[in-house]
C-alpha positions in Angstrom: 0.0 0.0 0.0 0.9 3.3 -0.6 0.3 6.1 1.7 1.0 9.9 1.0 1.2 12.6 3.9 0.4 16.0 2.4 0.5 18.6 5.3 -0.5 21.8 2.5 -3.5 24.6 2.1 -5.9 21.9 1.8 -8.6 23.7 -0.2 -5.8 24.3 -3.1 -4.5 20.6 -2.7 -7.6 19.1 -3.3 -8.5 21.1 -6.3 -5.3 19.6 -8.3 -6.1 16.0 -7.1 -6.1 14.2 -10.4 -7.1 10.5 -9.1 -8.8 10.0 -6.1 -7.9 8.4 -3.1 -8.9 5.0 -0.9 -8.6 7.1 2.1 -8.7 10.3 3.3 -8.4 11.8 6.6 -8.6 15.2 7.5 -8.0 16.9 10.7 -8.6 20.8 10.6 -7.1 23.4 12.8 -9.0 25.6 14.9 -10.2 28.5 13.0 -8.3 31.4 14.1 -7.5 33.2 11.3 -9.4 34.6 8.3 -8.2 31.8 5.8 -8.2 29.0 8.1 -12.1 29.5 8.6 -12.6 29.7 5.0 -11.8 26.2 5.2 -14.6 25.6 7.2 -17.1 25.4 4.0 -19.8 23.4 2.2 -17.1 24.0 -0.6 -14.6 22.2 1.6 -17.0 19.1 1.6 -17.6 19.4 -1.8 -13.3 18.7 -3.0 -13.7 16.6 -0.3 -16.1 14.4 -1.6 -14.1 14.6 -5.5 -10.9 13.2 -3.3 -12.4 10.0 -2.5 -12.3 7.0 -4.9 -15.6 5.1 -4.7 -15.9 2.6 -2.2 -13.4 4.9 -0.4 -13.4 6.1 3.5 -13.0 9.7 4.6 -12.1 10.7 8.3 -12.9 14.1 8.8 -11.9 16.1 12.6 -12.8 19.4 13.4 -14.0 21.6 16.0 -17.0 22.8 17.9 -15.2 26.0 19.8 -17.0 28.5 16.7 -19.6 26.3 15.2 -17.9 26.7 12.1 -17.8 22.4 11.7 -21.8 21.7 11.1 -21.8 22.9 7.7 -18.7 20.8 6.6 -20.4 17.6 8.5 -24.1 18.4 6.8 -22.9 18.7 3.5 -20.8 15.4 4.5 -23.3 13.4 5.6 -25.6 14.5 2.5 -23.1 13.0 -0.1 -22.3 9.5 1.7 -24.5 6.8 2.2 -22.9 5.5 5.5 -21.9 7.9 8.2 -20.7 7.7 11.6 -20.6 11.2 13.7 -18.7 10.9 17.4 -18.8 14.1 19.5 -15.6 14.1 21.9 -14.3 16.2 24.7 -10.6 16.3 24.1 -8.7 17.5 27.0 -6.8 21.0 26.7 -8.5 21.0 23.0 -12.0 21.4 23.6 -15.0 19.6 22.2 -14.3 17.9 18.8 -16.7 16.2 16.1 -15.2 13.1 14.1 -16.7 11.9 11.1 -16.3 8.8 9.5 -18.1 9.0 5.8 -18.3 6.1 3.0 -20.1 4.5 0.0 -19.7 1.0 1.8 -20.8 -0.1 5.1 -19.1 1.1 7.9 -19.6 -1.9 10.3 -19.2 -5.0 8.6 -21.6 -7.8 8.9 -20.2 -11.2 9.7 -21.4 -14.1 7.4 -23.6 -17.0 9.3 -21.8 -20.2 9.3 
């Protein structure tokens, strides 16, 4: 397997992904500044969505100290068919919302015998 860390401007890395990816996990920053909140976008979750290969798995982290997360999650949730949303309290970080989004079945069934 191959794995690639990319630790850029997200927003401009994803829009000169040229093949999609298996998985994809994203942790944001706390929005302090003016272009780190921009982040925080329905836009976002849409190069999001483009940067997973079908079948693929995304991990999305990001905060609840501004509110800035529940559009990113919404617009998540909206283009994947199974979700799984986990609200945290992270100690010396703050509350934190973790999202686990895919096209397959998140909790595998076991075949009868």
């Amino acid at each position: 397997a191959k794995v690639t860390k990319q630790c850029v401007m997200l927003d401009s890395y994803l829009k000169g992904v040229l093949k999609p990816f298996d998985v994809v996990i994203v942790h944001l920053p706390d929005p302090t500044t003016d272009i780190i909140a921009k982040l925080y976008s329905s836009e976002l979750a849409g190069l999001l969505r483009k940067s997973v290969a079908k079948g693929g798995t995304l991990s999305f982290v990001g905060t609840m100290k501004t509110g800035r997360v529940e559009p990113v999650i919404a617009a998540l949730e909206k283009q994947f068919k199974y979700k799984q949303l986990i609200t945290k309290e992270i100690p010396l970080y703050g509350e934190r919302k973790f999202l686990l989004v895919s096209d397959l079945d998140l909790v595998p069934r076991r075949n009868p015998i």
